[in-house]
C-alpha positions as CSV (number, residue, x, y, z in Angstrom):
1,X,98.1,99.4,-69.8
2,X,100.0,102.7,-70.8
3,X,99.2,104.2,-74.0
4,X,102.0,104.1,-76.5
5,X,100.7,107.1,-77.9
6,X,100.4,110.2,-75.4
7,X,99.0,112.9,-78.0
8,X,97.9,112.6,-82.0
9,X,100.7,114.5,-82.8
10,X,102.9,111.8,-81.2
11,X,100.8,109.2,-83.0
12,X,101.0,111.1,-86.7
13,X,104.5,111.3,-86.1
14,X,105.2,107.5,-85.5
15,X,102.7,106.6,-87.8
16,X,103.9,109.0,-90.7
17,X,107.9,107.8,-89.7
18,X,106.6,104.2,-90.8
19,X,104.7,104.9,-93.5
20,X,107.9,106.6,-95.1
21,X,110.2,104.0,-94.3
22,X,108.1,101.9,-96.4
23,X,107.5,104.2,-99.0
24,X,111.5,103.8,-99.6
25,X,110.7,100.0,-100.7
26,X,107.3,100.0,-102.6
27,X,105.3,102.4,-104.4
28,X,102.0,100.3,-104.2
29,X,99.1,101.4,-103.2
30,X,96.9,98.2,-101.8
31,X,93.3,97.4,-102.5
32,X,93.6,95.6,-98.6
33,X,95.4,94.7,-95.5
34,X,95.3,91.0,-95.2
35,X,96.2,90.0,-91.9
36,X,96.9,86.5,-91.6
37,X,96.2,84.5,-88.5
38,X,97.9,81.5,-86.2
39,X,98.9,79.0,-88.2
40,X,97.3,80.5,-91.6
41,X,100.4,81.8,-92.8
42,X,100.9,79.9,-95.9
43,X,98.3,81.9,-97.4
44,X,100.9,84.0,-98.3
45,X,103.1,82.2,-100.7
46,X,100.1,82.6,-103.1
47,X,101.0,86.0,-103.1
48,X,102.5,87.4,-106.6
49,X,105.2,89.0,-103.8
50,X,106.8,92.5,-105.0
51,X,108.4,92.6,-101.9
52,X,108.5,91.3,-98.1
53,X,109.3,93.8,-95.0
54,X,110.6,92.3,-91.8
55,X,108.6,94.0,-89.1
56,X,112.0,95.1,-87.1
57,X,113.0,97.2,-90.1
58,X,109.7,99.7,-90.2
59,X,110.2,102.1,-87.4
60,X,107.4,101.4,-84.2
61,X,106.1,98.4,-85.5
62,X,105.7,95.5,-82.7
63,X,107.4,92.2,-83.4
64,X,105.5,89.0,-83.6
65,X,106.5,86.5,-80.7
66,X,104.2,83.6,-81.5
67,X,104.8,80.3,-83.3
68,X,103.5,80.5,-86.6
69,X,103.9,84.5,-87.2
70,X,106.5,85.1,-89.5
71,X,106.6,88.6,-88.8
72,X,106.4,90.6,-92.0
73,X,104.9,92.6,-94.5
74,X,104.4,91.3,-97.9
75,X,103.3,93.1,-100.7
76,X,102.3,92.0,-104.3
77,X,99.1,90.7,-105.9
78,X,96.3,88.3,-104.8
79,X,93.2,87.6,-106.6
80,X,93.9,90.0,-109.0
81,X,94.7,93.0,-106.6
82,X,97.4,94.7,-104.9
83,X,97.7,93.7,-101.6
84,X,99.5,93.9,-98.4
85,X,99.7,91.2,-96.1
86,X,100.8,90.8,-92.1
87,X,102.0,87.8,-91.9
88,X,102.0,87.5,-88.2
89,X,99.7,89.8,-85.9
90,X,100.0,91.4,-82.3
91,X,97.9,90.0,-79.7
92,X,97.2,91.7,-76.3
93,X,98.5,88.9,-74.4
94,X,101.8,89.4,-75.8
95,X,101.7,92.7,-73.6
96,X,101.2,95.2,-76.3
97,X,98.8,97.7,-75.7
98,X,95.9,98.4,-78.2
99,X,97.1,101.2,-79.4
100,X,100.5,98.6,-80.6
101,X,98.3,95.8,-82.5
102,X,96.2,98.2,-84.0
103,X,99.3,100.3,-85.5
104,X,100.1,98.1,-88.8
105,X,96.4,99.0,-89.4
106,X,96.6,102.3,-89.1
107,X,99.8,102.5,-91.0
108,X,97.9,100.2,-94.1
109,X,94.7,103.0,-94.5
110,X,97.6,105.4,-94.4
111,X,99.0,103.8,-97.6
112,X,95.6,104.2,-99.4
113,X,94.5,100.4,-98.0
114,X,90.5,101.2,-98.4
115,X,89.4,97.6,-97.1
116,X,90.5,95.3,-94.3
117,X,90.6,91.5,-94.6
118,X,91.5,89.4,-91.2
119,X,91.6,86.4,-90.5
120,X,91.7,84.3,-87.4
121,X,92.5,81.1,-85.9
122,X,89.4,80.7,-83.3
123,X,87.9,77.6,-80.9
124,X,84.2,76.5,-81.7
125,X,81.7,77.4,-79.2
126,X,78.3,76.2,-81.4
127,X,78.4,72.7,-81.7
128,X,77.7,72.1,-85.6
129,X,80.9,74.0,-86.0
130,X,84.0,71.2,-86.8
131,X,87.7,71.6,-86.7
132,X,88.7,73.6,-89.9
133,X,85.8,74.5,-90.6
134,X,85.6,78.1,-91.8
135,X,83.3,80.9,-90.2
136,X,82.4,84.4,-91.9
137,X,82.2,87.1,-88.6
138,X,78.8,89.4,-89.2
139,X,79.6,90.9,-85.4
140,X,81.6,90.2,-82.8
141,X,81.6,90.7,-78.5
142,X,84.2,92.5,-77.1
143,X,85.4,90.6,-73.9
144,X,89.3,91.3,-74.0
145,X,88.4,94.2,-71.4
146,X,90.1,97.1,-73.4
147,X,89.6,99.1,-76.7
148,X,92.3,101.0,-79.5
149,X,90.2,104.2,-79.5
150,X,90.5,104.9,-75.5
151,X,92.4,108.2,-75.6
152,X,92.9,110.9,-77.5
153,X,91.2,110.7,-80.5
154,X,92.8,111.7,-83.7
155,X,89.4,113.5,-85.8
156,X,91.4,112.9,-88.9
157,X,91.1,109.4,-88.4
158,X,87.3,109.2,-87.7
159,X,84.9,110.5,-84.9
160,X,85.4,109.7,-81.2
161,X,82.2,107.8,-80.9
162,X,82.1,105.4,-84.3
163,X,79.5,103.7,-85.0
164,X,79.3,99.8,-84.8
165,X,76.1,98.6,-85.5
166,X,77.9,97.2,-89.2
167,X,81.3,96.4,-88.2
168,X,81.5,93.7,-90.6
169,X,80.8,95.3,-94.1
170,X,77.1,93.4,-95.3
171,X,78.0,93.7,-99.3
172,X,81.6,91.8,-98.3
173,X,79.8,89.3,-96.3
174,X,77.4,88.4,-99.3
175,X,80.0,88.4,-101.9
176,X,82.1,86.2,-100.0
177,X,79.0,84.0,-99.5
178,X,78.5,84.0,-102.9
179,X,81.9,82.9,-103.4
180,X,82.1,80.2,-101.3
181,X,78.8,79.0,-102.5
182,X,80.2,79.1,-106.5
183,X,83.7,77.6,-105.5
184,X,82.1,74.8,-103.2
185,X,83.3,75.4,-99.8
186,X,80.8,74.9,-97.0
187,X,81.3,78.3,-94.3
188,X,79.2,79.3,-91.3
189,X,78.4,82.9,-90.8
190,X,78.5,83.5,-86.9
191,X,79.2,85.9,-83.8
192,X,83.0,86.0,-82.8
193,X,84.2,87.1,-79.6
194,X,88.1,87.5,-77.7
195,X,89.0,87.4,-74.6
196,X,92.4,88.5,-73.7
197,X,94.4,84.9,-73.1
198,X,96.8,83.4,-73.2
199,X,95.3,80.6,-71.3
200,X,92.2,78.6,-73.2
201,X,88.7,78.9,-71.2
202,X,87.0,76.8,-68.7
203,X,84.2,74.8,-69.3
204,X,82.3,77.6,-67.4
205,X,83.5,80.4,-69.3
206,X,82.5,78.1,-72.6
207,X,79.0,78.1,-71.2
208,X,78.7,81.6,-70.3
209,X,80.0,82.8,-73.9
210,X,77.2,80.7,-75.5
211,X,74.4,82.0,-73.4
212,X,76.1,85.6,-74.5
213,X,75.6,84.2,-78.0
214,X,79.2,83.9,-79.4
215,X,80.1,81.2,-81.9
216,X,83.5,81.1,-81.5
217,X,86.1,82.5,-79.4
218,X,89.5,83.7,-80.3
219,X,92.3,86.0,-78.7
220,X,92.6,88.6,-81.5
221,X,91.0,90.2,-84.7
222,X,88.3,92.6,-82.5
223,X,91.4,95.6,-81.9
224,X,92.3,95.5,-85.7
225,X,88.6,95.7,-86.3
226,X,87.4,98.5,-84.6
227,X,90.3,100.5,-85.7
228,X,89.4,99.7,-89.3
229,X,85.7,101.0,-88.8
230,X,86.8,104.2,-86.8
231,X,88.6,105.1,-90.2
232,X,85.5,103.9,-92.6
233,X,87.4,101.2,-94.1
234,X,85.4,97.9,-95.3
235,X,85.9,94.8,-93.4
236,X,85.3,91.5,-93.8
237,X,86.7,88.8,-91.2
238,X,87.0,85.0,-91.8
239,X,87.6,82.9,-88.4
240,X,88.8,79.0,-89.0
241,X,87.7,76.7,-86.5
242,X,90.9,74.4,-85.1
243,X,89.0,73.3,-81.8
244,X,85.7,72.2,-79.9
245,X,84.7,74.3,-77.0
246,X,81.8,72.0,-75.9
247,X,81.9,72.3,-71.9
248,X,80.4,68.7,-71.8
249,X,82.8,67.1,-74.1
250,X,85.9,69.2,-73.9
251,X,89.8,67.9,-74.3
252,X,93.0,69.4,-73.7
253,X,94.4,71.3,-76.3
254,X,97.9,71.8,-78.0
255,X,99.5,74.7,-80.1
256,X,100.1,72.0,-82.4
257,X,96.8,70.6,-82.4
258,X,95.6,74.2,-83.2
259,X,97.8,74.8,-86.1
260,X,97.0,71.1,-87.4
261,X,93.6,72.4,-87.8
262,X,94.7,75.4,-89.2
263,X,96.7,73.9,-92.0
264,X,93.9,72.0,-92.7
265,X,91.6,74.2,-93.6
266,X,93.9,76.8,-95.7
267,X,93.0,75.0,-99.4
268,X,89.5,76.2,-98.5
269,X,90.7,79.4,-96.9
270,X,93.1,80.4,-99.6
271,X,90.1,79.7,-102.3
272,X,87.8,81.7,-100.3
273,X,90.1,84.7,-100.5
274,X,91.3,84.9,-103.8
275,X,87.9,84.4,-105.0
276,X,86.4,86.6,-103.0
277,X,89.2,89.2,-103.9
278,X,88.9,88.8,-107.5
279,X,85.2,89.2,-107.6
280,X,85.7,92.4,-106.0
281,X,84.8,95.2,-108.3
């Protein structure tokens, strides 16, 4: 695909054109970027909002064409922190280029954002994984054939070869272990991998990505991830489980069998987050 971004001046410029468009609406400085996946957008009405950005209205920011993404930016408090939310992400098969989903990202550490929280909507490749059942990423496999740091890279940002051998931050992992364990909630901790969509996989493909050792597989979160460790910010991903990908049981699946699922499991998801949040030192 074409890179939106032909130079870093080009990029600073873009990125520095949003940044003050939204410094005209909010002084905040977030403790995270939550980004909220398919059909996990009720998360955010527990957000203590101080205000809500449409996307069209921050210069270069894509537009969320998918059922379920509301397509804004919230600010306000959650768990006890300042926070910015995406309600609504960018996915690759929409036809944005890395470069595109990974901007709202880029535009957050640029606000003072420090840590990364994503979430995802994802099917179940291990078998003792259930619909709605939740999944903590500790690494992922990068299968949607293209990466956010191909091009020029931008040394302010971080180095041109990052380092990935902790993309998912181990202290956030625990804690939001820890969290779950206290509050209740019963979550896996497992490999997530993407692959590009939009189309779901064959039952051969759902072979091959278990002999590769993926738990799940989704169409998303791995962009926004890499682009959070190139600029050292903490991550921690959280994937909810709306399908079975068990090659010798598997079923069609619907949008709105996904988003069922989803729903579903936010009570847990929603607990998870704030708890985790607020336990945050």
């Amino acid at each position: 695909m074409t890179q939106v971004f032909d130079t870093v001046q080009e990029f600073r410029k873009k990125r520095d054109e949003a940044v003050a468009t939204i410094r005209q609406k909010t002084s905040m400085i977030p403790d995270a970027l939550l980004i909220l996946g398919t059909g996990l957008g009720q998360l955010a009405t527990e957000i203590e909002a101080e205000i809500e950005i449409p996307y069209q209205e921050i210069p270069h920011f894509p537009l969320s064409t998918v059922e379920s993404h509301a397509g804004k930016l919230i600010f306000g408090k959650l768990g006890g922190k300042n926070i910015v939310a995406m309600q609504g992400r960018f996915h690759y098969y929409e036809g944005y280029t890395m470069q595109q989903i990974v901007f709202p990202v880029r535009v957050a550490k640029a606000l003072g954002a420090p840590l990364l929280l994503v979430s995802n909507a994802c099917g179940g490749l291990n078998p003792d994984y259930k619909p709605s059942d939740l999944m903590l990423i500790h690494d992922h496999i990068n299968l949607l054939g293209d990466n956010p740091l191909i091009g020029p890279n931008d040394d302010h940002l971080g180095p041109r070869f990052p380092d990935m051998s902790e993309p998912y931050t181990r202290s956030l992992l625990d804690l939001a272990q820890k969290t779950a364990d206290s509050l209740g909630i019963h979550v896996h901790q497992g490999v997530y991998t993407a692959l590009s969509g939009p189309m779901l996989e064959t039952r051969s493909e759902y072979r091959y990505l278990r002999l590769l050792g993926a738990d799940v597989v989704g169409m998303s979160t791995i962009p926004e991830v890499i682009a959070g460790v190139h600029m050292n910010m903490k991550v921690l991903g959280i994937s909810v489980i709306t399908d079975e990908c068990i090659p010798e049981t598997l079923k069609p699946v619907q949008l709105e069998d996904v988003i069922a699922a989803a729903k579903k499991a936010e009570p847990n998801l929603t607990r998870l987050v704030i708890g985790t949040l607020a336990a945050m030192e």
